[in-house]
N, C-alpha and C positions, 0 to 999 in steps of 0.2 A: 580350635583356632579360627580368628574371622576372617572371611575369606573378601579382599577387598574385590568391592566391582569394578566389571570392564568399566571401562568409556565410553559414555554414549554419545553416540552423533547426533547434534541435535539439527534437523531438516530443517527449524524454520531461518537458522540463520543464511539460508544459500538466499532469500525472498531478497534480498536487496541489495546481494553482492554484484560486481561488475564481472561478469563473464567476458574473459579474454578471449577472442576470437578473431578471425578474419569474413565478416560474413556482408551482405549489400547493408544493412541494418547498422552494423559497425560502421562503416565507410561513411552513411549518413552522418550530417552537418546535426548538432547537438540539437540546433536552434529549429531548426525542421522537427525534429520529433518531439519537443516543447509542444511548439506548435497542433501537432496530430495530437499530442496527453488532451491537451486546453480543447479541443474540436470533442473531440469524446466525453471528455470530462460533462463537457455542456449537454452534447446530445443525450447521455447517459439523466440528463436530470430534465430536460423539458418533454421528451418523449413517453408516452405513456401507455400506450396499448401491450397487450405481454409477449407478440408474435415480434415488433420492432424493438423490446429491449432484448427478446434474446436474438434478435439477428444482430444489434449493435455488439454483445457479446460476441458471439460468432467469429464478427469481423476482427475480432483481436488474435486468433485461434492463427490463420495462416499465417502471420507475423513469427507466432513461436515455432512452427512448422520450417520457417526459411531459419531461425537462429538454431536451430537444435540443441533445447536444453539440456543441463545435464541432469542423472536421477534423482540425484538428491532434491535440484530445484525446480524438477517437476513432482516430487512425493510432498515438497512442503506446499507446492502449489494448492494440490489436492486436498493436503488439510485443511488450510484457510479457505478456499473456496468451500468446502463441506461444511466449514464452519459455522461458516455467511451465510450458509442457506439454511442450515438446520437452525440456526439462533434467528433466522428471519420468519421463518416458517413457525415455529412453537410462538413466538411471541403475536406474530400476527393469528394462529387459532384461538389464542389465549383472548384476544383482544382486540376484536374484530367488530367494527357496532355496525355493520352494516348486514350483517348476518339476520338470515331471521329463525333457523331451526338450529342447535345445536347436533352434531354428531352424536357425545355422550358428555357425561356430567361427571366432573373431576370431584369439585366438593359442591353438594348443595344446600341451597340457601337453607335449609334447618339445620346444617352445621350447626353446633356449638360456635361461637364468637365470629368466627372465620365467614361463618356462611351469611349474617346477618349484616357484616362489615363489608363485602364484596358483595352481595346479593347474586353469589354462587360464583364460581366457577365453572366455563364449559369451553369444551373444545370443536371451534367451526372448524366443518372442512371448507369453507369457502376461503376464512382469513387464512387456511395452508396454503392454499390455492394464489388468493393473496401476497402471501408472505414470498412464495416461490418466485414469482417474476421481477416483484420487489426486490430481491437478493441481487438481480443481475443489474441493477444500477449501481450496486456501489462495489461488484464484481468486476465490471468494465473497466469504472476507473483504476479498480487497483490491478488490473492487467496487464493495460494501456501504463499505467505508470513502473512498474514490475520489468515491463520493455525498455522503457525508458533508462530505467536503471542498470540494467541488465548486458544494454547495448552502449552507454555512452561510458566515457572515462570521467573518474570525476572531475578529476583538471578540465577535462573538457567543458562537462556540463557546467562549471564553473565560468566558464569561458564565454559559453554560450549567455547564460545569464547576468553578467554583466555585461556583455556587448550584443544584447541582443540585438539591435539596430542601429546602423550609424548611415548619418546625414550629414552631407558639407554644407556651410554656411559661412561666407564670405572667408572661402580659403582655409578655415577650419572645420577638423573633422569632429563632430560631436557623436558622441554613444551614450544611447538609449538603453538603459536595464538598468539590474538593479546595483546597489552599493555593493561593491565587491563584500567589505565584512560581511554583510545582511547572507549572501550569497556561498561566503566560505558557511559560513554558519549552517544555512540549510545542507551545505553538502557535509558538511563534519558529523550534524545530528543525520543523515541517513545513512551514513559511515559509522555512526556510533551502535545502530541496530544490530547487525549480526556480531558486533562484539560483546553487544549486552547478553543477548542469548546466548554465545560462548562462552562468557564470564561464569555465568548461572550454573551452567552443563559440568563444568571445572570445580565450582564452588560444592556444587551438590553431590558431585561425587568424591571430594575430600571429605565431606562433612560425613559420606556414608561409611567412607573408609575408618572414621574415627569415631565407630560407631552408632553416627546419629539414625533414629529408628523414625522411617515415614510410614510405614503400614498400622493401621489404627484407623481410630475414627475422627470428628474433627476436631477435638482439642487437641489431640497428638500431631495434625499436621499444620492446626497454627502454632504449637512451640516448637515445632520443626522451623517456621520459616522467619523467625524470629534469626536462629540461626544463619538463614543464608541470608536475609536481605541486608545487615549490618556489613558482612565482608565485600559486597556486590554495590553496595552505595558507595563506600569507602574505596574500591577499585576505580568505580568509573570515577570518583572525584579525582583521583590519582593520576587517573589516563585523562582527564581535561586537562589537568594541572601541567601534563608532561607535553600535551601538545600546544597551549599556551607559551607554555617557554621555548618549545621549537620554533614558533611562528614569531617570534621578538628574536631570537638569535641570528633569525635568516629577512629581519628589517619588513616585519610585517608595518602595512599602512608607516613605511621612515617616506613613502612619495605619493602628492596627493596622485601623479599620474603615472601610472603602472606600465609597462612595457609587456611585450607578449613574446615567446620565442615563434608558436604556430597563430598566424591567423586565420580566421576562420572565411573562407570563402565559399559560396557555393557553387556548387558545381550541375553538370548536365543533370544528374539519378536525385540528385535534391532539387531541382525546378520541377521534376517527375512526379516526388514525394511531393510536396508541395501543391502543384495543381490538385494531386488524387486529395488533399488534404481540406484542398477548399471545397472540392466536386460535390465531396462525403459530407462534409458540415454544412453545405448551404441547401445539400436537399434532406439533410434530415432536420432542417429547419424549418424547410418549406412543408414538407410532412407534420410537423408539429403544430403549422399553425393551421395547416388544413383541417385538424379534426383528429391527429393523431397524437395529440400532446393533454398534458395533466396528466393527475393520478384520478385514474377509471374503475371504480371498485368494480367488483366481480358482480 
């Protein structure tokens, strides 16, 4: 008799969910911690020496420390981060030209086809070396952004990005950000993430239940995934389709000018955020241009 499988939890969907909380982090104005993603985002790319990108890493650490994740969304944390660096690291030993000795030799150029086409293969440990520090730019941002998501509400964050600033000018008040559609949009597609990965987790363990066989080599698990990707497209077109018609039921865009029930004001702990926001960006600005910025091979 087949014995169907448990369910498995899949960790990386917690990467984008909104943790409900009460914490200083939550309390924080949307538009403030916008702000700190976009200060990081930047530093994370002009900065270049390997001791200032992993402090700029670093600096994202006591943030998670004040929100206390939960396990699940510190174990998917772990994967992607592990990801990031091992996929950063192999590709840069691989393909490092500033190297001049090779550690050891994967295929060499008297290869048959392979070695004559590639004029070898070899793995630097400088480009690991390399690779590793590199990993913590595009680590940063997706921390800094991981926070962002993690701590704000999406109505909020919505909120925030369309009113991101507003100016009076003769008696009217004008806001600066973006088109609300443009704005639901991004919050719906970061919303639609950990349902995609639930979908799949759901999908895959039906498909096991009804037999389908994933252990093999790899033609057996590309006719496996034939099977999952058809019901998993077909779902998310389904789940657009059904929030489409919510958002026309409930008079999306029937007024060009939207009304709000919470506005967003800032407060004392967000002038606080804020200064620390500009403090952190303009001297790792002033660092970068001192001598501390580009990409410095090893």
């Amino acid at each position: 008799m087949y014995e169907v499988p448990r369910r498995r939890n899949c960790a990386l969907k917690w990467l984008f969910r909104y943790e409900q909380k009460d914490s200083p982090l939550h309390r924080l104005d949307p538009r403030v911690k916008l702000l700190w993603l976009f200060g990081v985002s930047v530093l994370s790319v002009v900065l270049g020496t390997p001791y200032l990108l992993v402090a700029l890493f670093a600096s994202t650490l006591p943030f998670w420390f004040v929100l206390r994740p939960s396990k699940s969304r510190v174990k998917a944390m772990l994967i992607v981060f592990g990801s990031i660096g091992l996929g950063f690291i192999l590709s840069q030993a691989l393909f490092y030209y500033w190297a001049r000795e090779p550690l050891f030799t994967l295929v060499p150029s008297s290869f048959p086809l392979l070695g004559p086409l590639t004029g070898g293969i070899y793995f630097y440990a400088d480009g690991a070396v390399y690779g590793l520090y590199q990993s913590f730019r595009f680590m940063t941002s997706l921390s800094a952004a991981m926070l962002v998501l993690a701590t704000s509400h999406p109505s909020g964050l919505i909120s925030g990005l369309v009113r991101f600033f507003e100016i009076r000018v003769g008696g009217k008040n004008y806001r600066i950000g973006l088109p609300y559609e443009l704005a639901f949009m991004l919050s719906s597609a970061v919303s639609f993430a950990p349902t995609l990965l639930e979908e799949s987790g759901i999908i895959l363990n039906a498909m096991q239940a009804r037999g389908l066989e994933l252990k093999g080599g790899v033609r057996t698990k590309v006719k496996a995934l034939k099977y999952i990707l058809v019901p998993l497209v077909v779902n998310i077109l389904r789940a657009g389709r059904k929030l489409a018609v919510a958002a026309d039921t409930r008079g999306f865009r029937a007024n060009r000018h939207r009304t709000y029930v919470n506005e967003l004001r800032l407060k004392s702990n967000d002038y606080l955020f804020l200064a620390y926001t500009i403090l952190f960006t303009a001297a790792g600005l002033y660092l970068s241009y001192s001598g501390f910025g580009g990409t410095v091979p090893v």
